[in-house]
N, C-alpha and C positions, 0 to 999 in steps of 0.2 A: 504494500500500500504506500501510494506517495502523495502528500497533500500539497498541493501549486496553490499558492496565492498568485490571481491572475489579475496586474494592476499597471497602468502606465503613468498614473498619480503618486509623485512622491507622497502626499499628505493620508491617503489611503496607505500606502506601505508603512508610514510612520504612525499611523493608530492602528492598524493591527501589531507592529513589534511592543507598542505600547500595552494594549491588551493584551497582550500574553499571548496570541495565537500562536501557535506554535506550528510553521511550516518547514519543509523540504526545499522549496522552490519558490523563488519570486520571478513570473515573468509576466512581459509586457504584453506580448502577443500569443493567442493560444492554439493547436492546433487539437482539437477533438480529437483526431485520430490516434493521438498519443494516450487516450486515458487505456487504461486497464483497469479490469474488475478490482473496485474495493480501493479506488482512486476516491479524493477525496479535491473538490475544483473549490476554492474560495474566489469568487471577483464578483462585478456586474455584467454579466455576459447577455448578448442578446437571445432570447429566446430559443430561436434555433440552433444554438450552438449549446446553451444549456441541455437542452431535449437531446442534444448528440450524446453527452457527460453519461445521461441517465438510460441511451440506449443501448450505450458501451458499458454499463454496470457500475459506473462510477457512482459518486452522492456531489448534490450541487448546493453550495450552502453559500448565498445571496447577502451581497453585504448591501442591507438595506440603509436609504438615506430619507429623513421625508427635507426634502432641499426646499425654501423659501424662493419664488420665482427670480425675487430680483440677487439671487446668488448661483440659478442655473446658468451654464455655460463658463462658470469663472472655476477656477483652480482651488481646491480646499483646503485649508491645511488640516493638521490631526486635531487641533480645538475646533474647524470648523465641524470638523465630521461628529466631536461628540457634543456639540452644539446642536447637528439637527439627529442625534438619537440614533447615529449608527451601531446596529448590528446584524448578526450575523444568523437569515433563514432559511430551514434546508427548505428545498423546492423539489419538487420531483414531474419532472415536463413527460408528457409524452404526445409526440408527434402522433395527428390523428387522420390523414387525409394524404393521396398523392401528388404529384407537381401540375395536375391538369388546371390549369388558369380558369379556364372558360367554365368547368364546374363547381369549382371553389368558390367564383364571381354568383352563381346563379342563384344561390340563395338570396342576394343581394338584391335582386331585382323585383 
């Protein structure tokens, strides 16, 4: 089992070492394919790449923020992050549908 802290924010890397989280790995960029069963993914990853984590057998544990509008898009640091209540929820995604656009859309209409 390897647990990846997956983060391209310094201020995110610096409250989880502060937190105590204890990882294996800190990286920037992630590649799903890499996880093995009993993998353990800490970041904010987008949906589809989470649902990858969990259909390789990994566990995806979401470092949740609730961010004030006028501090989205800006850089956080580790006070900002336990400022708006960062932590850490396991999620478990699972991919429900195939890649056909046109019938994904049709519920839609």
């Amino acid at each position: 089992m390897t647990v990846l802290f997956v983060s391209r924010h310094p201020g995110a890397r610096e409250w989880a070492a502060e937190a105590g989280i204890t990882v294996d790995v800190v990286i920037a960029h992630f590649d799903p394919e890499t996880v093995q069963p009993g993998d353990v993914i800490i970041g904010t990853l987008p949906v589809n790449l989470a649902a990858r984590v969990c259909e390789r057998g990994g566990r995806y544990l979401h470092l949740s923020l609730e961010v004030p509008a006028e501090a989205r898009g800006k850089e956080l640091s580790a006070a900002d992050l336990y400022e708006c209540g960062a932590r850490l929820e396991e999620y478990q995604v699972l991919y429900m549908n195939d890649h056909d656009t046109e019938s994904n859309l049709e519920f839609l209409k």
